[in-house]
N, C-alpha and C positions, 0 to 999 in steps of 0.2 A: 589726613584722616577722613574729608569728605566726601572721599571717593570709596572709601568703603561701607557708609553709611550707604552711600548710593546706591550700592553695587544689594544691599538689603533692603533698600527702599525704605530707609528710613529718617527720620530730620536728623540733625548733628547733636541736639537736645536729649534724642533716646537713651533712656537708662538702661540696666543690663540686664533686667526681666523682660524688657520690650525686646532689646537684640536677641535676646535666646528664644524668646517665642516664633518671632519672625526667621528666626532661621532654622529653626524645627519645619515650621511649614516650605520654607522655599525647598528644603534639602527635600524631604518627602514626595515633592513634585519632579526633582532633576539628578535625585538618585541615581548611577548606571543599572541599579536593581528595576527600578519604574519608568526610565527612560533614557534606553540606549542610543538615543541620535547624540552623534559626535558634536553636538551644540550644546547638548546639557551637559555633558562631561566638559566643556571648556569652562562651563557659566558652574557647574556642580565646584570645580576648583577653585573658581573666582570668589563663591559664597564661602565655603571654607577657610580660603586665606583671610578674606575681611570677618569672619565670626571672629578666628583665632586670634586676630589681630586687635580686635576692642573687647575681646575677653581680659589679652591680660593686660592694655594698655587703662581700661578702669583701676586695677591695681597699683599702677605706678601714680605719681603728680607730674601734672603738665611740663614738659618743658625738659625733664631729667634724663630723656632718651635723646640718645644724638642720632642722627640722623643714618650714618653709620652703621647702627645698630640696632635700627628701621628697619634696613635695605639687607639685614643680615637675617634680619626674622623674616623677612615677607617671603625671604628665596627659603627657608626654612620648611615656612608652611605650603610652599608650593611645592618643595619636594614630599613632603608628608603625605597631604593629599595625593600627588600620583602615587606613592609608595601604598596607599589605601585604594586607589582604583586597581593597583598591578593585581593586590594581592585577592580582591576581589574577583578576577579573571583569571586568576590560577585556580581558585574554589572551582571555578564555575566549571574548569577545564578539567579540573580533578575529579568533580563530579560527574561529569560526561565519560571520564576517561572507566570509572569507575561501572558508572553502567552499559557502558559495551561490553566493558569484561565481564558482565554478567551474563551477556548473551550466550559465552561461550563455555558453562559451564552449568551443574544441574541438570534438571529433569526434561528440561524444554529441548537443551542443545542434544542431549540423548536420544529424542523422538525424532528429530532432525537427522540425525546420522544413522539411526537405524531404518530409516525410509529410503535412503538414500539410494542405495542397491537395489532393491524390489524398485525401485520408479522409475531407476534409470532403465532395467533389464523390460519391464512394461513398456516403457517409451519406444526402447529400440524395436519390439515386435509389432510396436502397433505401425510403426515408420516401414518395417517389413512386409504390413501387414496392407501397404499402399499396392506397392508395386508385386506381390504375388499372384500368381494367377484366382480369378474368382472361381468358385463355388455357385453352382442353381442347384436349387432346393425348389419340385414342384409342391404346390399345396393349391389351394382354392382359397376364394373368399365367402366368409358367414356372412358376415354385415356389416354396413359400414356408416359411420358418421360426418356429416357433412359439416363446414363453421366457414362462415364469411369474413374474411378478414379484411377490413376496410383499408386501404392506402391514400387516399383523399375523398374531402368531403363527397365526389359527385362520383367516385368510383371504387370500387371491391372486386375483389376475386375470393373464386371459393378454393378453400383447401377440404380435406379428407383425410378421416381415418379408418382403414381397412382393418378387418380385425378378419385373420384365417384359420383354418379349421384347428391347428393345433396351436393356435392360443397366442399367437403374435399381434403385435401394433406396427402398424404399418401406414404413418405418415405424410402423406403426397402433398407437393409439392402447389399443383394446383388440379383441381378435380375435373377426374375423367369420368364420367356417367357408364360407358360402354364399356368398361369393366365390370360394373355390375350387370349393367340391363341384357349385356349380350355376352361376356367371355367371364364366366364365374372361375375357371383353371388358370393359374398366372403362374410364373417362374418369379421366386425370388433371387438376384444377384446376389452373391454374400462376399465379404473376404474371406482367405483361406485361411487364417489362424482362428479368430476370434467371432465369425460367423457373421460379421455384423452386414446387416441389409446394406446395397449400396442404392437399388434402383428394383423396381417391378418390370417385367419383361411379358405382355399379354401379345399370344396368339389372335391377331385379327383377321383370319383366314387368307389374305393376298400377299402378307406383310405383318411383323412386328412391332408393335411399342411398345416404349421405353416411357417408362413414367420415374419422375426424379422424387426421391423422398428427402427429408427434413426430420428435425429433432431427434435424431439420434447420434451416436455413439460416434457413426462413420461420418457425417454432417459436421461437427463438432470436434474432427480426432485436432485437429493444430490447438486446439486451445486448452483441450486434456490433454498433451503432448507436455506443452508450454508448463503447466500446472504442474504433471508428476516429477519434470527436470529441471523443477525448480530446488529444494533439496540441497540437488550435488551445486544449483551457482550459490545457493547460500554458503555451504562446507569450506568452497576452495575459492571465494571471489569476495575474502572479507573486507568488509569500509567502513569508518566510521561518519556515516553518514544517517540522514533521515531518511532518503532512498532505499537505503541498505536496511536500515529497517522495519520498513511497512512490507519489504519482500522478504525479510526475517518472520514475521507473525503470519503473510497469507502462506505462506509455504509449510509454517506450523500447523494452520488449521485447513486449509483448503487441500494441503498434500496427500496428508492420510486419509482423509473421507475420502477424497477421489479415487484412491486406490483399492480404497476397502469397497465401496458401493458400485465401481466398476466390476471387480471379482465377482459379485455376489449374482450384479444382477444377468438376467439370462446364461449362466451356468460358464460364463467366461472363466471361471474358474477351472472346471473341465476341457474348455477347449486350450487353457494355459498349459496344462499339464500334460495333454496327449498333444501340445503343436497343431492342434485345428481335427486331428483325424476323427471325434468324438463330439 
């Protein structure tokens, strides 16, 4: 019997408001609920068996239990207690099992599957939209703004924004002066679907440059790609994992803005619809 006082940290004198308080607290610390390391669950069964065991050994008189039937309760309470840990991991697993199945049903997995085609048929023209022949568009430049972008403490370079006559942004890469001060007429490169700027192309009377632009649509297309055919791996690449779910909720809300603010903005909508000719 000493060994189970032990095992509660308690004298052999403890009476049985002392063992149930003290094993209120030990349990609360080495619950599988408050702590899943494979050592509480050893020691979580160990307190259970010795509660069980001077719960009901206070009710009998010393001496009247054979040892027999000691050794028959102790394996008793040791299956009990696993039978209480099992059944506590099958909740857990039921509840798990229970909210994935929610993913796939409702309002959320309906938004999900109705994106799915608009993003995939988006994705592939913009993939198209790599390798077809470019589009120049001439226009001029109005005015432009210049921003220093620091890269270390003792060094910066300047970028710029060209802003032309029919109302474009046009983001360089690193700033060229002699586009303003001396060749105000540039060529913009575009893709042939969706028009999107790839690069500035200025007449410098001997010879041409090529000025690289930034923050836009064509700069950006692998990671808008990634984003709208996200969707279809959600639909057909189901897991029940944490993985699977944090690209269940961005593909929820990052899919459809993408799709809808891409359309809208600079009339992509129109170059969808006519294939670029418009």
């Amino acid at each position: 019997m000493k060994q189970y006082f032990d095992v509660l940290g308690l004298p052999t004198d403890a009476n049985q408001q002392q063992i149930k308080k003290q094993y209120r607290k030990l349990a609360m610390r080495l619950h599988p609920d408050k702590n899943p390391s494979p050592e509480a669950k050893v020691l979580f069964i160990k307190l259970t068996e010795a509660y069980d065991f001077l719960s009901k050994q206070s009710q009998h008189q010393p001496g009247l239990i054979t040892d027999r039937k000691k050794e028959k309760s102790r394996e008793e309470r040791i299956k009990e207690a696993q039978i209480r840990f099992y059944n506590q991991q099958q909740k857990e697993r039921l509840e798990n099992e229970k909210y994935f199945q929610s993913l796939f049903v409702g309002s959320k997995w309906r938004i999900l599957k109705l994106i799915t085609f608009p993003g995939l048929i988006l994705a592939t023209l913009l993939i198209m939209d790599v390798y077809l022949p470019s589009r120049y568009e001439k226009t001029s430049i109005r005015y432009f703004e210049k921003e220093a972008v620091t890269i270390s403490s003792n060094n910066y370079r300047l970028t710029g924004t060209f802003h032309t006559k029919d109302g474009k942004k046009l983001h360089l890469e690193t700033m060229d002066f002699s586009l303003v001060n001396n060749f105000h007429a540039i060529q913009i490169e575009e893709s042939f679907i969706f028009h999107l700027p790839k690069q500035i192309i200025a007449n410098q009377g001997y010879f041409y440059s090529k000025h690289a632009l930034n923050l836009n649509f064509y700069w950006g297309m692998f990671p808008l790609i990634v984003i709208l055919l996200l969707p279809l791996f959600v639909r057909f690449f189901k897991r029940k994992t944490a993985f699977y779910t944090m690209i269940y909720h961005i593909a929820l809300i990052l899919s459809p803005s993408f799709l809808v603010y891409f359309l809208i903005s600079d009339d992509h909508w129109a170059h969808l619809l006519t294939l670029g000719f418009l």
